[in-house]
PQR file of N, CA, C, O and H, with PARSE charges and radii, in Angstrom:
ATOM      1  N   UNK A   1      69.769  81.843 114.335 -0.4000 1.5000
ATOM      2  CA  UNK A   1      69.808  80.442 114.718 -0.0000 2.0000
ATOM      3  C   UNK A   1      69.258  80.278 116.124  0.5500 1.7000
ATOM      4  O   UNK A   1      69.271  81.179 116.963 -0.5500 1.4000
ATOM      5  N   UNK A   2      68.602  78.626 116.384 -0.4000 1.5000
ATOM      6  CA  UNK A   2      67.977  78.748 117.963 -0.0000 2.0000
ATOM      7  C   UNK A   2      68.665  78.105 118.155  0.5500 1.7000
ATOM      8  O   UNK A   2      69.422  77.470 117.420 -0.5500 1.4000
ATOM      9  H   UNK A   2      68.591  77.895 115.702  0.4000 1.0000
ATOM     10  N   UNK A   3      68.504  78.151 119.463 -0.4000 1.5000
ATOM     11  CA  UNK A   3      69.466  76.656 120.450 -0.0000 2.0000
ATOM     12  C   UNK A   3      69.648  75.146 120.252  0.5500 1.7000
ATOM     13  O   UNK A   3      70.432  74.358 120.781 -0.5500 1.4000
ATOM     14  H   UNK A   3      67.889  78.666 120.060  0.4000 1.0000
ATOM     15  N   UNK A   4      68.539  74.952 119.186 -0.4000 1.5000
ATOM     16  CA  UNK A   4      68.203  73.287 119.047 -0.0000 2.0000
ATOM     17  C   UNK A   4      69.585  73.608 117.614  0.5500 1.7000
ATOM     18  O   UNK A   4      70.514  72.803 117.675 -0.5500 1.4000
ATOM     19  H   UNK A   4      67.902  75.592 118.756  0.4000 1.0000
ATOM     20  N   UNK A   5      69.669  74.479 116.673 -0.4000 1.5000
ATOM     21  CA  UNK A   5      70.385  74.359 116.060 -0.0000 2.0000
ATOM     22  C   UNK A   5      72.169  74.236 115.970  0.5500 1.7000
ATOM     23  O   UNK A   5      72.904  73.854 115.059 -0.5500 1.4000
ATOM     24  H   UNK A   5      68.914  75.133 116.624  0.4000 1.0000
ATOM     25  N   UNK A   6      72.498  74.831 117.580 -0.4000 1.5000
ATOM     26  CA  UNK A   6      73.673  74.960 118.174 -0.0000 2.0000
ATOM     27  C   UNK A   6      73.627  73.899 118.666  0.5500 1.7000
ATOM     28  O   UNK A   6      74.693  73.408 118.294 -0.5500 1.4000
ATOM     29  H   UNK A   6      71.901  75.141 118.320  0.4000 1.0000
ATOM     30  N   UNK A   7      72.872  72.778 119.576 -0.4000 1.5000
ATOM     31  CA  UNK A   7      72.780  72.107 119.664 -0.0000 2.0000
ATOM     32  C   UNK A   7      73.229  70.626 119.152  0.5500 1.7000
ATOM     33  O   UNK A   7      73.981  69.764 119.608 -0.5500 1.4000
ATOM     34  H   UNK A   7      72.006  73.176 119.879  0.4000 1.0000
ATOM     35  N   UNK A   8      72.289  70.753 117.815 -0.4000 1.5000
ATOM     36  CA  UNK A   8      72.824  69.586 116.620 -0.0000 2.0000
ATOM     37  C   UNK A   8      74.350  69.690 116.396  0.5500 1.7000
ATOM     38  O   UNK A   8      75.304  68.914 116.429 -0.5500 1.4000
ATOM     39  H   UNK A   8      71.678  71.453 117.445  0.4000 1.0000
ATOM     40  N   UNK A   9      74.178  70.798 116.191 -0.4000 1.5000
ATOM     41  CA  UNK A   9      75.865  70.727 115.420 -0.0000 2.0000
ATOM     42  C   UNK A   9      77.155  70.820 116.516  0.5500 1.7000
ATOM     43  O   UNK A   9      78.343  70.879 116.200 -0.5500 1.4000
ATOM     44  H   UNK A   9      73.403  71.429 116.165  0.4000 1.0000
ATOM     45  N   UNK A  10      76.727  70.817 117.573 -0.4000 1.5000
ATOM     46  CA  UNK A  10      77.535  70.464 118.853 -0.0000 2.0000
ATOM     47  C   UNK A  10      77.201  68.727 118.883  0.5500 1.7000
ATOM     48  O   UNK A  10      78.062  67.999 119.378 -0.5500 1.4000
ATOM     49  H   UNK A  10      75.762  70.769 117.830  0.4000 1.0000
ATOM     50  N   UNK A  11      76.623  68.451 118.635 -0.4000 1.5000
ATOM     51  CA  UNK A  11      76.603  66.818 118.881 -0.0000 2.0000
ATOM     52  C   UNK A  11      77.131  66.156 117.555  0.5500 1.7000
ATOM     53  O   UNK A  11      77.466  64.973 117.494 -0.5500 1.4000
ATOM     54  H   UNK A  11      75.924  69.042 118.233  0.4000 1.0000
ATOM     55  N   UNK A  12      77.164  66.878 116.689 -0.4000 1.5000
ATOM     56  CA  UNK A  12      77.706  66.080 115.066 -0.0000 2.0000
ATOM     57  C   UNK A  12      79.506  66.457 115.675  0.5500 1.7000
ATOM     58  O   UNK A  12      80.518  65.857 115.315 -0.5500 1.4000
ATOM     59  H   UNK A  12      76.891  67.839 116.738  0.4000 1.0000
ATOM     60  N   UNK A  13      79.453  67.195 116.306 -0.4000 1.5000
ATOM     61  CA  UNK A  13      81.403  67.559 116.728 -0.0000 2.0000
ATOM     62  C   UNK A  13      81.876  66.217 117.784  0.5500 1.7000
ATOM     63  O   UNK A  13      82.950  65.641 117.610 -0.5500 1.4000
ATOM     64  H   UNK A  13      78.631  67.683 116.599  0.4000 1.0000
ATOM     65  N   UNK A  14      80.835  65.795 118.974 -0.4000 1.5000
ATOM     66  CA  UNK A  14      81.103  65.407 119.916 -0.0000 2.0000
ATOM     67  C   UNK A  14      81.320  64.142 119.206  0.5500 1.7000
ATOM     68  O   UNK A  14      82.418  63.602 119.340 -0.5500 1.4000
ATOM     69  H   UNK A  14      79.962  66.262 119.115  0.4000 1.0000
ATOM     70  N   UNK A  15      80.369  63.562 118.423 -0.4000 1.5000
ATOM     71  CA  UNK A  15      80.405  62.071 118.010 -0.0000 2.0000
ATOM     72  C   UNK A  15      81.746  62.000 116.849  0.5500 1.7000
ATOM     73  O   UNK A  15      82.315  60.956 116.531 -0.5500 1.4000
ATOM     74  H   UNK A  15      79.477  64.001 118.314  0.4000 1.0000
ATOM     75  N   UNK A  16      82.010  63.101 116.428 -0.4000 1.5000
ATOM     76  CA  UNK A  16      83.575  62.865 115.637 -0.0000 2.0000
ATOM     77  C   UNK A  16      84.438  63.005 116.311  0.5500 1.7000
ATOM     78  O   UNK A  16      85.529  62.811 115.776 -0.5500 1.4000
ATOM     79  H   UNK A  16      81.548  63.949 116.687  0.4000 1.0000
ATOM     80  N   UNK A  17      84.448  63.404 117.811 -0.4000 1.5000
ATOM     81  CA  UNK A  17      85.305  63.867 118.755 -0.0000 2.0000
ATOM     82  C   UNK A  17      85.865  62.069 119.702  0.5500 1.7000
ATOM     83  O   UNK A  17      86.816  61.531 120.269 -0.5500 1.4000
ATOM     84  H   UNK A  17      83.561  63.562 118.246  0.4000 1.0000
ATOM     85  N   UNK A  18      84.686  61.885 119.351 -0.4000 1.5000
ATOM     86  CA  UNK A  18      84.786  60.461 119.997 -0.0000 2.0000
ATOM     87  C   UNK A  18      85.659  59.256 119.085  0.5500 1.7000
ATOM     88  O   UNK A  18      86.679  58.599 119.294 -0.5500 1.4000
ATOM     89  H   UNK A  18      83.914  62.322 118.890  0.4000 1.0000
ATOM     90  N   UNK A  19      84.807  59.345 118.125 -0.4000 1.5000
ATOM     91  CA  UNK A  19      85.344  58.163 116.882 -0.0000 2.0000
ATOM     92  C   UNK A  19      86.727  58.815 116.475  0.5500 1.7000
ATOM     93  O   UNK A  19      87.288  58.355 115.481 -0.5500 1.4000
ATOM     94  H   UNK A  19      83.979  59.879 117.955  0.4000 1.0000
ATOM     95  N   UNK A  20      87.172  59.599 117.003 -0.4000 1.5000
ATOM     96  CA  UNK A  20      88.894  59.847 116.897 -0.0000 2.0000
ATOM     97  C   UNK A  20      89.720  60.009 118.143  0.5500 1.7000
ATOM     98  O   UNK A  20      90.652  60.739 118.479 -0.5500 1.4000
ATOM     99  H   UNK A  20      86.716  59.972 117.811  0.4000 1.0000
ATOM    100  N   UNK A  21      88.916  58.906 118.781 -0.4000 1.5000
ATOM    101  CA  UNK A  21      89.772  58.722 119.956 -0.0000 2.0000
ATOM    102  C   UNK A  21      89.992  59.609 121.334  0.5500 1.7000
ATOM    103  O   UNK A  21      90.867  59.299 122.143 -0.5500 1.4000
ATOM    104  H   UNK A  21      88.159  58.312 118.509  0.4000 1.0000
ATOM    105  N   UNK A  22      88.967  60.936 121.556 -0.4000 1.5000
ATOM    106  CA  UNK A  22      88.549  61.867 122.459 -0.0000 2.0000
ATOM    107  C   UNK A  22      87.462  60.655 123.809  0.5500 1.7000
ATOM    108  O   UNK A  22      86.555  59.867 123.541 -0.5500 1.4000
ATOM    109  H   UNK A  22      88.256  61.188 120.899  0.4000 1.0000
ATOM    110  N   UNK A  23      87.899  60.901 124.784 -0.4000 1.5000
ATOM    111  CA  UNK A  23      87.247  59.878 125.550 -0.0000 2.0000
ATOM    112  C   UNK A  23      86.069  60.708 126.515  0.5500 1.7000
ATOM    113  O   UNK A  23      86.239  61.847 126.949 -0.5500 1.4000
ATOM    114  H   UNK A  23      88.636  61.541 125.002  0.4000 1.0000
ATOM    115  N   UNK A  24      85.018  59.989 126.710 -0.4000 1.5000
ATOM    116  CA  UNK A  24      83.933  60.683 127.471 -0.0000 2.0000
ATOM    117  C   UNK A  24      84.655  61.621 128.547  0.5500 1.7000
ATOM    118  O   UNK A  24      84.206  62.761 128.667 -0.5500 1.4000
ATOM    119  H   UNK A  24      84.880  59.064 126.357  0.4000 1.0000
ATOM    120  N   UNK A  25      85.773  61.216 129.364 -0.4000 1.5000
ATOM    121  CA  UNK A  25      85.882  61.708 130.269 -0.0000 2.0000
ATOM    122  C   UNK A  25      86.141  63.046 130.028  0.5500 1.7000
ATOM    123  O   UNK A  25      85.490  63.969 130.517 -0.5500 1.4000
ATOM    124  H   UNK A  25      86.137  60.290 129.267  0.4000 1.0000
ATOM    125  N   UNK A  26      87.473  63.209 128.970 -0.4000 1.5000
ATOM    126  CA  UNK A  26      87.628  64.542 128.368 -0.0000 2.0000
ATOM    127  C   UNK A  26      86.698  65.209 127.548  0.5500 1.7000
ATOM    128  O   UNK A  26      87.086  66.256 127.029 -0.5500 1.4000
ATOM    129  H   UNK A  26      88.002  62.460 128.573  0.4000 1.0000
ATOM    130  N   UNK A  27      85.690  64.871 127.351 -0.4000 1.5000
ATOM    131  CA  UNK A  27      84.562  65.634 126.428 -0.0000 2.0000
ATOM    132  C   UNK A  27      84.084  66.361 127.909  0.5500 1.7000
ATOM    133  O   UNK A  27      84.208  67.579 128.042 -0.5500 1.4000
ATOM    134  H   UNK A  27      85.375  64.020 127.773  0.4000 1.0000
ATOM    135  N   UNK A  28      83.538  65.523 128.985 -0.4000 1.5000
ATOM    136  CA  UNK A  28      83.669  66.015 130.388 -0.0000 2.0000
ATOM    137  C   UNK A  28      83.705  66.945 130.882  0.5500 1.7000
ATOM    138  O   UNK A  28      82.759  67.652 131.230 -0.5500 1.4000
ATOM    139  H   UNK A  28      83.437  64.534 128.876  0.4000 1.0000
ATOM    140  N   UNK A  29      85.382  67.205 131.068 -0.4000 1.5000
ATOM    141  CA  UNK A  29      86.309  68.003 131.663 -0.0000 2.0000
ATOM    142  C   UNK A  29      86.199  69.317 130.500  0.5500 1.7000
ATOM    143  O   UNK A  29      87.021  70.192 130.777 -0.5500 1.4000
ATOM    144  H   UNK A  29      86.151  66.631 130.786  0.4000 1.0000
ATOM    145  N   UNK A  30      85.795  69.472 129.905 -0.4000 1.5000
ATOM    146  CA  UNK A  30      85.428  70.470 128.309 -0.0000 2.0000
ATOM    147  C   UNK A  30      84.526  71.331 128.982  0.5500 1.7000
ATOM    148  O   UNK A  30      84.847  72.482 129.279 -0.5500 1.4000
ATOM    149  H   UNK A  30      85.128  68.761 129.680  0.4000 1.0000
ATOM    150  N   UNK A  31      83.458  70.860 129.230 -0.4000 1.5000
ATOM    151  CA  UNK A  31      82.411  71.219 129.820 -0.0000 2.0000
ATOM    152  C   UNK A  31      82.961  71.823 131.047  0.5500 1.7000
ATOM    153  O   UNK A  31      83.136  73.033 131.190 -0.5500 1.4000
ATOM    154  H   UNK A  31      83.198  69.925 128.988  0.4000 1.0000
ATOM    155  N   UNK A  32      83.233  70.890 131.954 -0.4000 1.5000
ATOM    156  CA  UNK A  32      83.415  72.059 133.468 -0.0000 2.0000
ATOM    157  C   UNK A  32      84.311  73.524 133.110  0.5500 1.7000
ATOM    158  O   UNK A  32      84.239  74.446 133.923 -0.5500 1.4000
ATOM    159  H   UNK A  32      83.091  69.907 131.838  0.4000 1.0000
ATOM    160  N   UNK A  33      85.151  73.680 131.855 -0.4000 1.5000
ATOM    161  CA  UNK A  33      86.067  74.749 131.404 -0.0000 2.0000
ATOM    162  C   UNK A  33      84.940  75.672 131.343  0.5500 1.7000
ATOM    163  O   UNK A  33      84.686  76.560 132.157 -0.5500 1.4000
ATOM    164  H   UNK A  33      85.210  72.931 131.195  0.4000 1.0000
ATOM    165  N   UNK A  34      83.998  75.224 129.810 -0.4000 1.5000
ATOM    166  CA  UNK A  34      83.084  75.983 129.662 -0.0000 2.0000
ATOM    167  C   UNK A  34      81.937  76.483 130.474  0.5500 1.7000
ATOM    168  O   UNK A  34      81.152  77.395 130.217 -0.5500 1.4000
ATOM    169  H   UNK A  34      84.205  74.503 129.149  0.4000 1.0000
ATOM    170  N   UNK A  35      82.013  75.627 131.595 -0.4000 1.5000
ATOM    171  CA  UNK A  35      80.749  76.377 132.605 -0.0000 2.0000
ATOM    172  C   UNK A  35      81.581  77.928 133.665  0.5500 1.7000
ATOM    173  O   UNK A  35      80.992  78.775 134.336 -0.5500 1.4000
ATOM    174  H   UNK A  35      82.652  74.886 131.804  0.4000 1.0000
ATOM    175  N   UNK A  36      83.088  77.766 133.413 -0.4000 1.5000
ATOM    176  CA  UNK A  36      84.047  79.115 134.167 -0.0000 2.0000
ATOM    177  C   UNK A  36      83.424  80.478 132.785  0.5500 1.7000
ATOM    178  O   UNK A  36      82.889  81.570 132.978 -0.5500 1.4000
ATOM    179  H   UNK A  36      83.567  77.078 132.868  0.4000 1.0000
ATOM    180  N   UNK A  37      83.748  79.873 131.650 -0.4000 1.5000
ATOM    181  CA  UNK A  37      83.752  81.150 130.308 -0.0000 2.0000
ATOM    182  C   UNK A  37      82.046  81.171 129.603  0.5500 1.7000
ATOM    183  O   UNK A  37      81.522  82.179 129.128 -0.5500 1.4000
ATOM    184  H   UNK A  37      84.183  78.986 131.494  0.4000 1.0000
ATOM    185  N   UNK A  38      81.638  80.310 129.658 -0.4000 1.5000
ATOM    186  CA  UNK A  38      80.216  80.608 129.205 -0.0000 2.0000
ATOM    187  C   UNK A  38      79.063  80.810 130.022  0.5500 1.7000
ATOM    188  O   UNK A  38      78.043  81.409 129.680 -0.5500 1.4000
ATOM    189  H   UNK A  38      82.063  79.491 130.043  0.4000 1.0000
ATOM    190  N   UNK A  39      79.268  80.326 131.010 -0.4000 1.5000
ATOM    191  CA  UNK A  39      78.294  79.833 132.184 -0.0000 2.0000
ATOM    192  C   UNK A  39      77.005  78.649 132.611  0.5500 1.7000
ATOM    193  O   UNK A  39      76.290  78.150 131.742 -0.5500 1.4000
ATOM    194  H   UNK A  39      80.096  79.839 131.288  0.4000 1.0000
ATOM    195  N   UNK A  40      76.923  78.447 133.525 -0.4000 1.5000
ATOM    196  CA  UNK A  40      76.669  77.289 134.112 -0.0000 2.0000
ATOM    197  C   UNK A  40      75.323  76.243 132.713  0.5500 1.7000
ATOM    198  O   UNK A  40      75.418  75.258 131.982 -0.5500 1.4000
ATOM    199  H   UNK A  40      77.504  78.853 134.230  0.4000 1.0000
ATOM    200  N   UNK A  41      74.395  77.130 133.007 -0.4000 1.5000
ATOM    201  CA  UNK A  41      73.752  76.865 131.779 -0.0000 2.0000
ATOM    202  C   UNK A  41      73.515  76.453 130.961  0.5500 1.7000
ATOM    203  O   UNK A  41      72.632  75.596 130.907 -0.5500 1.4000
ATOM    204  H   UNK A  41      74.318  77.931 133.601  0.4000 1.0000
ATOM    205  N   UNK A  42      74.375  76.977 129.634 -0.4000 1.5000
ATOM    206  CA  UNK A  42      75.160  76.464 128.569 -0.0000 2.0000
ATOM    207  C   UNK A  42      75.942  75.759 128.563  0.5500 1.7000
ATOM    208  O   UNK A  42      76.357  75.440 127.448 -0.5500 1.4000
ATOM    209  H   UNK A  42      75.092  77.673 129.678  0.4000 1.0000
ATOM    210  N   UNK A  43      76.474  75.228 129.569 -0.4000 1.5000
ATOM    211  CA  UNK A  43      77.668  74.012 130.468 -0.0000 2.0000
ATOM    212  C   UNK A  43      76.483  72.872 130.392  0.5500 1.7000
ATOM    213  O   UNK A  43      76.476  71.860 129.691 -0.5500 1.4000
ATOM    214  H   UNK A  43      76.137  75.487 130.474  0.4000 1.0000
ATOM    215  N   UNK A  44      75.392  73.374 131.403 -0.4000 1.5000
ATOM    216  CA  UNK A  44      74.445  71.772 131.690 -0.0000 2.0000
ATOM    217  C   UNK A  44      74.030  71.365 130.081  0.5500 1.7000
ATOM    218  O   UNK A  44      74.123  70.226 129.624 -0.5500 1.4000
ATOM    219  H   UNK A  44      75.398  74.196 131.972  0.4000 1.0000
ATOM    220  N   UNK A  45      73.451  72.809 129.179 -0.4000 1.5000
ATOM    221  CA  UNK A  45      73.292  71.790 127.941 -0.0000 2.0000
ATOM    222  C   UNK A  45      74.095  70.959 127.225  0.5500 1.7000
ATOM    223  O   UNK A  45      73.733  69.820 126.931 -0.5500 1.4000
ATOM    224  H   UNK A  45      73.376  73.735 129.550  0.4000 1.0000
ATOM    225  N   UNK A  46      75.219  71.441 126.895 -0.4000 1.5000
ATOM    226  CA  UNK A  46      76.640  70.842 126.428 -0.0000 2.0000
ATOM    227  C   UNK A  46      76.462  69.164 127.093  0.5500 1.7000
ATOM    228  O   UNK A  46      76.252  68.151 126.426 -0.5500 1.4000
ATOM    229  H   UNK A  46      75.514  72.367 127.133  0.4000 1.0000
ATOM    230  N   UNK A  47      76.589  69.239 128.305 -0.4000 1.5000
ATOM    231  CA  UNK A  47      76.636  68.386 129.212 -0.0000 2.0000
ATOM    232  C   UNK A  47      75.289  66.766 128.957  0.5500 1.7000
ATOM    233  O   UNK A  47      75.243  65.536 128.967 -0.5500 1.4000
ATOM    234  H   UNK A  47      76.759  70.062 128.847  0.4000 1.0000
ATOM    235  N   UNK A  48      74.486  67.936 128.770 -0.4000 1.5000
ATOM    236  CA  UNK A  48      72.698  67.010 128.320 -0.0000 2.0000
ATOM    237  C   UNK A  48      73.267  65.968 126.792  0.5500 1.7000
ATOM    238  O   UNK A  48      73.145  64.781 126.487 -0.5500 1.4000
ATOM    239  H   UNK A  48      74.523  68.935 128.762  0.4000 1.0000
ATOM    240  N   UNK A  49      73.887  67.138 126.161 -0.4000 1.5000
ATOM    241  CA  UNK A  49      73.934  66.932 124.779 -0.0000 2.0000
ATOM    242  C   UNK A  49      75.136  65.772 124.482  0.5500 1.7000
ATOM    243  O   UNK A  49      75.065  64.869 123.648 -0.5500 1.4000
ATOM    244  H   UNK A  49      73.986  68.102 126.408  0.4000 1.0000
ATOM    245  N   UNK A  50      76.446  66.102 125.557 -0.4000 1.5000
ATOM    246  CA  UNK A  50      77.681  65.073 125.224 -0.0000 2.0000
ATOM    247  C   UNK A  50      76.959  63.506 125.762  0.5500 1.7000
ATOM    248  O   UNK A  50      77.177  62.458 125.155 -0.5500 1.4000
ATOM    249  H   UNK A  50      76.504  66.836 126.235  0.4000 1.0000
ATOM    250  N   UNK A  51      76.089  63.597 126.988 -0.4000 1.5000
ATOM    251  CA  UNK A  51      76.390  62.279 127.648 -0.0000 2.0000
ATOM    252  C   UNK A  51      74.662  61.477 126.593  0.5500 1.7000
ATOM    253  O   UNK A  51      74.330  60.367 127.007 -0.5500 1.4000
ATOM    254  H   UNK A  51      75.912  64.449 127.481  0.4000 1.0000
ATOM    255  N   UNK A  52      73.809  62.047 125.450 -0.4000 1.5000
ATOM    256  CA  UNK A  52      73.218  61.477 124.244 -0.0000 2.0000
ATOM    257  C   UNK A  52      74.218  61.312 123.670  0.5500 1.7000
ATOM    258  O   UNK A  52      74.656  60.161 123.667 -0.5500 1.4000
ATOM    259  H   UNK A  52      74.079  62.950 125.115  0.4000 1.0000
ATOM    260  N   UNK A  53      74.637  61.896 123.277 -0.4000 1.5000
ATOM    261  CA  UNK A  53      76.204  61.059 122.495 -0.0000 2.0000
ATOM    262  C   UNK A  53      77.004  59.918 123.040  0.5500 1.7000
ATOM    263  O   UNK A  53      77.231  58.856 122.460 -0.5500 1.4000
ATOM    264  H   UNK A  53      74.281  62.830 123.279  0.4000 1.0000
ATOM    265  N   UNK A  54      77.310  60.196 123.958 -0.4000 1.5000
ATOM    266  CA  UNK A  54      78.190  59.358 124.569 -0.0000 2.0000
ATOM    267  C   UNK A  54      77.161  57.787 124.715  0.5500 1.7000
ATOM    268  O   UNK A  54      77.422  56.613 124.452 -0.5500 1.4000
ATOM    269  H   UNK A  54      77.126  61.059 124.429  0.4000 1.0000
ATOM    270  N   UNK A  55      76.232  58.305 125.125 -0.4000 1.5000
ATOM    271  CA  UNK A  55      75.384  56.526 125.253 -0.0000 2.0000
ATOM    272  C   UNK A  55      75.014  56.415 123.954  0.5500 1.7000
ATOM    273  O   UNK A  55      74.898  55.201 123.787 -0.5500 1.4000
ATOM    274  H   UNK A  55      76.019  59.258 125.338  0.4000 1.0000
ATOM    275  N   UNK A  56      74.713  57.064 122.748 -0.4000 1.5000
ATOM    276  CA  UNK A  56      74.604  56.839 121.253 -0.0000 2.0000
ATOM    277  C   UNK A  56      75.818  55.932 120.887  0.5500 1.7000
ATOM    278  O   UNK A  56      75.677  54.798 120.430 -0.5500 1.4000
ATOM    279  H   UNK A  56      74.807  58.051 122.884  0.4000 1.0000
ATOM    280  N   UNK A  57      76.906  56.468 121.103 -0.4000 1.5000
ATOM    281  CA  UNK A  57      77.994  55.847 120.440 -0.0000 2.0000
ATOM    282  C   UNK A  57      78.283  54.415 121.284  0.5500 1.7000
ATOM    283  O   UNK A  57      78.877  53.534 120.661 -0.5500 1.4000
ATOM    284  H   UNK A  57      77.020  57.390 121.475  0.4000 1.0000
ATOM    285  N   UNK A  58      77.916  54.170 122.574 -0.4000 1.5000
ATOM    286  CA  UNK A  58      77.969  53.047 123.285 -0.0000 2.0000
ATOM    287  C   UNK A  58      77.374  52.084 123.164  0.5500 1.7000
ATOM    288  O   UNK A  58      77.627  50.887 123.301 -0.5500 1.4000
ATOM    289  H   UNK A  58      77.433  54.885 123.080  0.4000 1.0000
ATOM    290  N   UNK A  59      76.459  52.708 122.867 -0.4000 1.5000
ATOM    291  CA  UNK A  59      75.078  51.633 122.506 -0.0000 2.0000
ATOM    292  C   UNK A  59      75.545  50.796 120.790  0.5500 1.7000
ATOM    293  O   UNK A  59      75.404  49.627 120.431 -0.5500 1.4000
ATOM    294  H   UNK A  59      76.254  53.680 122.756  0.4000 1.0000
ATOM    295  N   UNK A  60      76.176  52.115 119.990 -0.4000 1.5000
ATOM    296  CA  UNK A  60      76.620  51.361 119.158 -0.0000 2.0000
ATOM    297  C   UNK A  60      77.652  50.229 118.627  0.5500 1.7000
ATOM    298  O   UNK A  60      77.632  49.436 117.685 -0.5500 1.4000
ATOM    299  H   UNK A  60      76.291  53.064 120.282  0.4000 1.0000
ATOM    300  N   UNK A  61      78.572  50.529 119.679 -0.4000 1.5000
ATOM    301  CA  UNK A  61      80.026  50.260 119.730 -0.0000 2.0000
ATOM    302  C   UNK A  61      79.433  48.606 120.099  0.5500 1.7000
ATOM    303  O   UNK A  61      80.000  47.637 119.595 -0.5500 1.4000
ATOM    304  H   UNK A  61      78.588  51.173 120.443  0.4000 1.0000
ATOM    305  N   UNK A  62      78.496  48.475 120.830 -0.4000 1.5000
ATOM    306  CA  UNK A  62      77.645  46.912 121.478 -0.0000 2.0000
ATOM    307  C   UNK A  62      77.230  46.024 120.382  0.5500 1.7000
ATOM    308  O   UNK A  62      77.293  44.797 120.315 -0.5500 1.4000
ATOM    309  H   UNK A  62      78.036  49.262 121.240  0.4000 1.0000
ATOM    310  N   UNK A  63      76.734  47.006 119.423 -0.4000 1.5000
ATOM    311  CA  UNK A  63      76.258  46.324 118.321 -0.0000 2.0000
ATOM    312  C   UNK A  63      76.819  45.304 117.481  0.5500 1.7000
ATOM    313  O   UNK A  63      76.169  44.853 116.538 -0.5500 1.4000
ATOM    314  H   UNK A  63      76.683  48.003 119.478  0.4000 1.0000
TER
END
């Protein structure tokens, strides 16, 4: 598997993470954990990847 594929399926988690009541901030605070155990890196993508979600689902929530 490549990264775009870890990727997707990290963002199909985040947007169910949300629509059950998980709030940006704590999707967040997830990330700064994971930048101590995975490293910084893999933290900023997480990070790239929650806050497309996060304005995906905002943008929708407007609709």
């Amino acid at each position: 598997m490549d990264d775009t594929t870890y990727t997707e399926g990290m963002r199909t988690h985040l947007h169910g993470a949300l629509r059950n009541g998980v709030t940006p901030e704590e999707i967040r605070e997830v990330f700064l954990q994971v930048a101590a155990y995975c490293g910084v890196p893999a933290a900023l993508d997480g990070v790239k990847a929650a806050q497309a979600v996060i304005d995906a689902e905002s943008s929708s929530d407007r609709d």
